[in-house]
N, C-alpha and C positions, 0 to 999 in steps of 0.2 A: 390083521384087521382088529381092532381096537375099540371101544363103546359096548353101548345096547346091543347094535346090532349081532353081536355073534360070542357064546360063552360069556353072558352078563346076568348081573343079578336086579331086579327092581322090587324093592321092597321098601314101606316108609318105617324108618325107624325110630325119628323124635316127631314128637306132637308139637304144635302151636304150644309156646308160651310166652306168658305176660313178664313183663318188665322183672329184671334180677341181675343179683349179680354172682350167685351161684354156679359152678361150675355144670355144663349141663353133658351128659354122658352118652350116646347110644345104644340102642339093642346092637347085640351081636350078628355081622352075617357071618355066617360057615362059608365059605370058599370052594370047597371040598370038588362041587362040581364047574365052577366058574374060574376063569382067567380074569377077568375085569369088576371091581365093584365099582360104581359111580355114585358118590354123595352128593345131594343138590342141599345144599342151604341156604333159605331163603329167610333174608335179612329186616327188622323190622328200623324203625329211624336209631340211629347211635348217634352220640353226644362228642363232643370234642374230649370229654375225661372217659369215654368209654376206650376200652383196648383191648376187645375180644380177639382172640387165639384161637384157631383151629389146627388141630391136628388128630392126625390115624394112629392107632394103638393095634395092637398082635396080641396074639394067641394061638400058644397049640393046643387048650384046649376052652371051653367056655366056663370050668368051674364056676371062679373065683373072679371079682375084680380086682385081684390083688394079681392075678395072671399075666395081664395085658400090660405090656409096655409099650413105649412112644415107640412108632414107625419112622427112623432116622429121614431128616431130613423133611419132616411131613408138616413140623411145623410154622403156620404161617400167623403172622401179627396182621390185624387188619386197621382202619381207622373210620372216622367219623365217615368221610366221603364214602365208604365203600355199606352206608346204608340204606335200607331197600334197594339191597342191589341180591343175585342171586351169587353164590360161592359156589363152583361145583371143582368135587376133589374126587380124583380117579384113582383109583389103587389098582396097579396091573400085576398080577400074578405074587403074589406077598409071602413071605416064607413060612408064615405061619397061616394055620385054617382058617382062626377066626378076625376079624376084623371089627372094627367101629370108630365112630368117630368122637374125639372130645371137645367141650368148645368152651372155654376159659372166658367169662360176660365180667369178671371182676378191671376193676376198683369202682363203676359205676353202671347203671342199670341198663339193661341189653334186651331189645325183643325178638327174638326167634319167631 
């Protein structure tokens, strides 16, 4: 069994923000006790020149953000239609502790 329901983590890790085109990063979850994170990202309007990117990053441990590398395969391209819409990204059992999510808002402005 798979989700919320059973060894999951619920914790918010990005805040509401305004329009950018900054790369926006997450808090770290540990893992440590959990099989399942679930990321919900909720989408504000994007433009036809927007091309936000989500993807999961790893770590063994939370130093550094120089630690965490891309979660193969976790990469997804999104597009204008898929604004106000909700993104949710499941990470099941990840080989390293820590987790988070990264979400690439460049070449034009993105509301989260």
């Amino acid at each position: 069994m798979l989700g919320l329901a059973r060894n999951a983590i619920a914790k918010k890790v990005i805040n509401a923000t305004a329009a950018g085109t900054t790369t926006i990063t997450s808090s770290s979850v540990r893992m440590n006790d959990a099989e399942v994170c679930t990321f919900y990202l909720l989408l504000g309007t994007l433009t036809s020149t927007t091309v936000p990117t989500v993807k999961v990053q790893q770590s063994s441990d939370d130093g550094s953000a120089d630690d965490f590398t891309d979660l193969t395969g976790s990469l997804q391209t999104l597009t204008d239609a898929d604004g106000t819409k909700i993104v949710i990204v499941e990470v099941v059992r990840p080989t390293k502790e820590y987790v988070r999510i990264s979400v690439g808002r460049a070449p034009a402005n993105a509301v989260l």
